[in-house]
C-alpha positions in Angstrom: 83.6 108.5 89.7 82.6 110.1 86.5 81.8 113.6 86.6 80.5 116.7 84.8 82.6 119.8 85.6 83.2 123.4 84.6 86.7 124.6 84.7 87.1 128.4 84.6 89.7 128.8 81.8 89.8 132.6 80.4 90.7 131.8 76.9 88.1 129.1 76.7 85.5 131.1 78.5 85.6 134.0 76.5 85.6 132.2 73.2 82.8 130.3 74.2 80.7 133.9 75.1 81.6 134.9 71.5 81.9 132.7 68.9 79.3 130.5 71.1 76.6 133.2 69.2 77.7 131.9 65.8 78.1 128.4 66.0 75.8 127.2 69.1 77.6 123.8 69.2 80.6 125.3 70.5 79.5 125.3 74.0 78.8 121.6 74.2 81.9 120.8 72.3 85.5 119.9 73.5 86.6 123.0 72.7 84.1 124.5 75.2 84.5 125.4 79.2 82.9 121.7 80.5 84.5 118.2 80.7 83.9 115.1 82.0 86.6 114.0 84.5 87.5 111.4 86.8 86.9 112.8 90.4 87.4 111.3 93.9 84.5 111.1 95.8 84.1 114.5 98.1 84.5 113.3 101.8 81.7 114.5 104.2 82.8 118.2 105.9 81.6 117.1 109.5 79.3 114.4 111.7 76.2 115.7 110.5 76.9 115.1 106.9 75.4 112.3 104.6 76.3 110.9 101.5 73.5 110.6 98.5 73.6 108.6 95.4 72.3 111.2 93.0 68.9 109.2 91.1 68.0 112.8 88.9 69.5 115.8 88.7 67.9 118.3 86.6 69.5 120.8 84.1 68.6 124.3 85.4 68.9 127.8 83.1 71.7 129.0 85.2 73.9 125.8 84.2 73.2 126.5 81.0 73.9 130.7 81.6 77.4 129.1 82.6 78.1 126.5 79.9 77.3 129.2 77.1 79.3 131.7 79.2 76.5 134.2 79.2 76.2 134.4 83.2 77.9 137.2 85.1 81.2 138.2 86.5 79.2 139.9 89.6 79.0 136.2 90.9 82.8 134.9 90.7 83.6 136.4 94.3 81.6 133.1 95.5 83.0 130.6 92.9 85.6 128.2 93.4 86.9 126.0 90.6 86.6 123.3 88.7 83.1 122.6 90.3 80.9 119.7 90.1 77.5 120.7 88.3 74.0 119.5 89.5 71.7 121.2 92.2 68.6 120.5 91.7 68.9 116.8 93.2 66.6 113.5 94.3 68.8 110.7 95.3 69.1 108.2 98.1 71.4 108.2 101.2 74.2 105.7 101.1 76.7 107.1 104.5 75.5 109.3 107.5 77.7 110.9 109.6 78.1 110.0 113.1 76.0 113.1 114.3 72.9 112.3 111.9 70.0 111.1 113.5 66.6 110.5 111.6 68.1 109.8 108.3 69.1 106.0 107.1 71.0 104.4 104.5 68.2 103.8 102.1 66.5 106.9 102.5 65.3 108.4 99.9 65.9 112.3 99.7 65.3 115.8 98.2 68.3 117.9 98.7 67.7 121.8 99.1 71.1 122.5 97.6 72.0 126.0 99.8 75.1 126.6 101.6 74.3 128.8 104.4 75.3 129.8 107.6 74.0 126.2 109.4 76.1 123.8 106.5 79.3 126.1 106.6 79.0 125.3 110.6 78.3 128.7 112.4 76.5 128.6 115.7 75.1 132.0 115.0 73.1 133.0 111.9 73.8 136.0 109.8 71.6 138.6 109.6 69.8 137.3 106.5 69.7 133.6 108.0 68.4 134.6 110.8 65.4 136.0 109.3 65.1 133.0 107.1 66.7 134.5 104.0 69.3 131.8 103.4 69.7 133.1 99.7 70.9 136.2 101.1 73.8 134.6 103.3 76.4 136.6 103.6 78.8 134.2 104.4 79.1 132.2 101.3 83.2 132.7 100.9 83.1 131.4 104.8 82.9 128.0 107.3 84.3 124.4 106.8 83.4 123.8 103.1 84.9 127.0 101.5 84.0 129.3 98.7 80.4 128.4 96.9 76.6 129.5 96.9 75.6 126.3 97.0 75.7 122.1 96.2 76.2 122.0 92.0 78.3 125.1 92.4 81.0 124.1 95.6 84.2 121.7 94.7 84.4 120.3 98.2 80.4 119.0 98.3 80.0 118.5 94.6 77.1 118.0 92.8 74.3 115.9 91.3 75.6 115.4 88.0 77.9 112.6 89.4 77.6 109.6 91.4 77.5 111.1 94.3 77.4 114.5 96.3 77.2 115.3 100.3 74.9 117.4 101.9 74.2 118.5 105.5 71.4 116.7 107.4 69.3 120.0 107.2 69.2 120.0 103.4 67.3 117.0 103.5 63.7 116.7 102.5 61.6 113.3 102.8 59.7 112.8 98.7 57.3 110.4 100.1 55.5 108.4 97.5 56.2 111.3 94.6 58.1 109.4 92.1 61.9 110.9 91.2 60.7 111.9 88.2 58.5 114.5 90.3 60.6 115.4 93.1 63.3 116.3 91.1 61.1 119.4 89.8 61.2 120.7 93.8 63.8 123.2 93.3 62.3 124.7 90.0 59.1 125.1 91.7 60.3 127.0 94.7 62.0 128.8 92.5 59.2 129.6 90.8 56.8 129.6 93.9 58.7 131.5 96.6 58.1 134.7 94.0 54.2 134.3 93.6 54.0 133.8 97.8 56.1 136.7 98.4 54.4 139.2 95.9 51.0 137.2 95.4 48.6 138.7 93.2 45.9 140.9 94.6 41.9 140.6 93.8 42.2 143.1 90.9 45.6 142.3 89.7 45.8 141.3 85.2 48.7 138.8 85.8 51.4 138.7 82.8 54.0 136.2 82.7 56.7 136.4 80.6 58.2 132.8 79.4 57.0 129.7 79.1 59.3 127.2 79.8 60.0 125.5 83.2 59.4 128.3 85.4 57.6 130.1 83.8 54.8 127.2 83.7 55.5 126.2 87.3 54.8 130.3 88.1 51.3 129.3 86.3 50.6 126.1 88.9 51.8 128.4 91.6 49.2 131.3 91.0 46.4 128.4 90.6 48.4 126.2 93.3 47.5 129.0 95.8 43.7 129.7 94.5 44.3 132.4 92.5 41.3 132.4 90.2 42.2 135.8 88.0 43.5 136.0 84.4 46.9 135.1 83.6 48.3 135.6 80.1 51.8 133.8 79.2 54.0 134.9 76.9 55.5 131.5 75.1 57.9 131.5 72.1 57.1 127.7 70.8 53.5 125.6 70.3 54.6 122.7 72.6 55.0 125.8 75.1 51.9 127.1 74.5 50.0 123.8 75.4 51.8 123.5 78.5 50.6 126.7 79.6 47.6 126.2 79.0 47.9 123.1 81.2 49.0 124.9 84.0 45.9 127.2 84.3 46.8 130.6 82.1 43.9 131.7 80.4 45.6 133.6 77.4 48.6 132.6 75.8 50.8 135.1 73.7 52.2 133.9 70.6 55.0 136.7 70.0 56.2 140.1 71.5 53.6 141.8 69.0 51.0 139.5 69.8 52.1 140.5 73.7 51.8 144.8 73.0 48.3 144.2 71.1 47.1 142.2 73.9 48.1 144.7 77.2 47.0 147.2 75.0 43.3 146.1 74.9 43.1 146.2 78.6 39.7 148.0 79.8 41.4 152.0 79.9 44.8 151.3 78.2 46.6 153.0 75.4 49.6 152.2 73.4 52.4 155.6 72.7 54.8 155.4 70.5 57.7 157.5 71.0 59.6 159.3 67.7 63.5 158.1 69.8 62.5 155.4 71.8 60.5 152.2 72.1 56.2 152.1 72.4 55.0 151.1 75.8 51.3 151.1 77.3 49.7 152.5 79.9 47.2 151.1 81.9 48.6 147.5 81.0 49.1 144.5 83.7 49.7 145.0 87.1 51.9 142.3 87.8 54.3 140.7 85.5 56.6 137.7 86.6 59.5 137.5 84.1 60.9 134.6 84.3 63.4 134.6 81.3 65.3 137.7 83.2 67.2 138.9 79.5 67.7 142.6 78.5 64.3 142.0 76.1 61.8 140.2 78.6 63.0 142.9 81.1 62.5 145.5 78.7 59.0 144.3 77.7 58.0 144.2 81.4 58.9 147.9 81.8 57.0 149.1 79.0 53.9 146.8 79.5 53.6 147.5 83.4 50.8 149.2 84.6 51.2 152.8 87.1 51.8 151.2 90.3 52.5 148.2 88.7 54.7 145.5 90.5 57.2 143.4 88.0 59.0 140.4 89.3 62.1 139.2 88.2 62.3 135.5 88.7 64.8 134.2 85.8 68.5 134.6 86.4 69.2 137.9 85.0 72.7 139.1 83.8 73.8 142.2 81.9 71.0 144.1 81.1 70.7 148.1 79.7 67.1 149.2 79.8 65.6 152.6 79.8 64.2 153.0 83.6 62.5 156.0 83.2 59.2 154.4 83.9 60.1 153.1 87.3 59.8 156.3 88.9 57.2 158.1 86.2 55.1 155.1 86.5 55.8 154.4 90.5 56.8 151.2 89.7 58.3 148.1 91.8 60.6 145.9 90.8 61.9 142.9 92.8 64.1 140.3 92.3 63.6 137.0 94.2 65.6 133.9 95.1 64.5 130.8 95.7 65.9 129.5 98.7 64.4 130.3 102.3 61.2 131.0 103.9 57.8 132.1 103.2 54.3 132.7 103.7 51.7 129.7 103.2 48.0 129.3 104.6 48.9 131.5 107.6 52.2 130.2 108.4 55.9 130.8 107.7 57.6 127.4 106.4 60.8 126.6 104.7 60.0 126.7 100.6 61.0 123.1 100.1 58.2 121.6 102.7 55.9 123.9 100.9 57.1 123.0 97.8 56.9 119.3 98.1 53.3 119.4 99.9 51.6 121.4 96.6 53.5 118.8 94.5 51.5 116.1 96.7 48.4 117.4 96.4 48.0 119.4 92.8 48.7 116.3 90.3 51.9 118.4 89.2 53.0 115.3 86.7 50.4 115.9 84.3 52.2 118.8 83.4 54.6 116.4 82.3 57.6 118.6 82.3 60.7 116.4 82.6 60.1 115.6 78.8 64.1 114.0 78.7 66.5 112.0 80.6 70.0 110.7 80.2 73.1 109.2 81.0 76.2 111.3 82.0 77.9 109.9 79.5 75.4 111.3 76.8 76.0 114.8 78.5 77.0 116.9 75.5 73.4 115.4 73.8 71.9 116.5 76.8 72.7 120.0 77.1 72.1 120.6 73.6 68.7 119.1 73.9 68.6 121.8 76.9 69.9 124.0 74.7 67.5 123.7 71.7 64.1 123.8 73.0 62.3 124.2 70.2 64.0 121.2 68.1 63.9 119.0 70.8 60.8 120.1 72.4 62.8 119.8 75.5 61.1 121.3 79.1 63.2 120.4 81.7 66.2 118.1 81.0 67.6 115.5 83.5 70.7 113.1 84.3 70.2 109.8 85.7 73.8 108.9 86.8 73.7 105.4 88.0 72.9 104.4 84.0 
């Protein structure tokens, strides 16, 4: 079968990270880290293992971290190579293992892509796993299906942006009547609503969030999603952005970084200083910020804007960043980091963030957002990720394959 892969080749990788900056078509050229190869099917790992013919599989920011070679060496410990992209899947099982039971041929599935403890086939949890942290496993170098975090990043499972992939029975999830088109934007929102449930705003809060792309929109519908009722200003860098903010419930939208300052700064009691060596910040500006870009800017931004006491969220995949973080401990400020995959609070219980996930998608009409704004073939992959890539010519939101074209 056809397949999109990344090969780690150090030459290649590193001339991508630098002269990708110049000329942005090297990434998506021949000469850049990605190919499209000829694969043999990945076998299923054990009995309770199913085979799904991918229908979507959407383009996530950290693909693209990776195909520009901007991600992070921190992460290579749990990478094995060359690896089948695609994890945020909706497909439909065609082969079940002997041990499945409640899952057909024909079924049509959401695929939480994690590796944890349960898939690598270890009776007893981790620490983290145990406590419903899967993200946090620490065995992702471990079990029957070797080195990987997760399906999209693991040569022996594969990943969407083929044919087909296999996942274990527990990384199934049942769409119901949401169209593909839909369910393939479960994985962005728990990765945008797992932060939101884990540090939700309180009755006082001035919500900021920084970005406005796919997450950062789908943070929006999560702060509404949950009745949150309380300002939220987005930061947004194009107009079609800006709309689709305003779609998903924020009632300001930032137009720039300037724009952004002027507007914490007019806060009831806050004050803008400008220091003669280092950059202005304000005091007595919003008390919780979601950043959901996660570069050395938005992070940046966050410290200088956050209020005393103030609580900043990072919820885009951040790499190298150098920030000055004096006013973490001048200011008494918390800053988290949050991944998407495990458990969480909803309406007085503790549920998986997939189920959660897929039931707000069910009830809160999360199409009109219309964020899957462009779909393609594999074989059209290089058009595809630089219409991922280029947001602002292509007015691109969230970008998908559809293999079986």
């Amino acid at each position: 079968m056809r397949a999109i892969r990344f090969r780690y080749r150090p030459v290649r990788y590193l001339a991508t990270r630098w002269l990708g900056r110049r000329r942005p078509g090297w990434a998506t050229s021949p000469l850049g880290i990605i190919t499209m190869d000829d694969v043999a099917e990945p076998e299923l790992p054990g009995p309770d293992w199913v085979r799904v013919e991918t229908s979507l599989s959407g383009i996530c920011g950290t693909d693209l971290s990776i195909i520009t070679a901007r991600d992070s060496f921190t992460l290579e410990p749990f990478g094995s190579y060359p690896f089948v992209f695609g994890h945020e899947n909706v497909g439909r099982v065609v082969e079940t293992g002997p041990a499945v039971r409640g899952w057909e041929v024909g079924d049509r599935v959401v695929v939480n892509p994690m590796l944890a403890c349960l898939q690598r086939g270890f009776d007893q949890p981790c620490e983290p796993c145990g406590r419903g942290e899967f993200g946090l496993c620490r065995r992702f170098d471990q079990g029957n299906i070797g080195t990987g975090t997760m399906i999209g990043y693991t040569p022996s499972v594969g990943g969407g942006w083929s044919r087909y992939f296999v996942a274990h029975v527990s990384q199934l999830h049942r769409p119901g009547d949401l169209a593909d088109e839909v369910a393939v934007l479960t994985d962005p929102l728990a990765s945008a609503l797992r932060p939101v449930l884990l540090y939700p705003p309180r009755a006082d809060d001035v919500v900021l969030v920084i970005g406005a792309g796919t997450i950062g929109a789908l943070t929006v519908y999560s702060l509404r999603a949950i009745g949150w009722r309380g300002p939220i200003a987005v930061l947004g860098r194009h107009a079609f952005q800006f709309e689709l903010a305003e779609r998903a419930g924020a009632t300001r939208v930032l137009r720039s970084r300037s724009e952004m300052y002027d507007w914490a700064a007019s806060l009831p009691e806050a004050k803008t200083y400008r220091p003669t060596l280092a950059p202005s910040f304000v005091e007595g500006g919003p008390s919780l910020i979601f950043d959901t870009v996660g570069s050395e800017t938005s992070v940046g931004d966050a410290l200088a804007l956050a209020r005393e006491g103030g609580r900043i969220v990072v919820v885009g995949t951040a790499a190298r960043i150098q920030a000055d973080w004096t006013r973490v401990v001048i200011r008494q400020l918390l800053l988290a980091g949050v991944i998407a995959y495990g458990m969480a609070p909803f309406e007085g219980q503790t549920r998986e963030i997939y189920e959660v996930s897929l039931d707000l998608m069910r009830r809160n009409g999360i199409a009109d957002l219309g964020l899957l704004t462009h779909v393609f073939p594999l074989e059209d992959y290089r058009a595809a990720l630089s219409a991922a890539l280029d947001k602002k010519g292509h007015r691109s939101t969230k970008v998908a394959f559809r293999p079986g074209v």
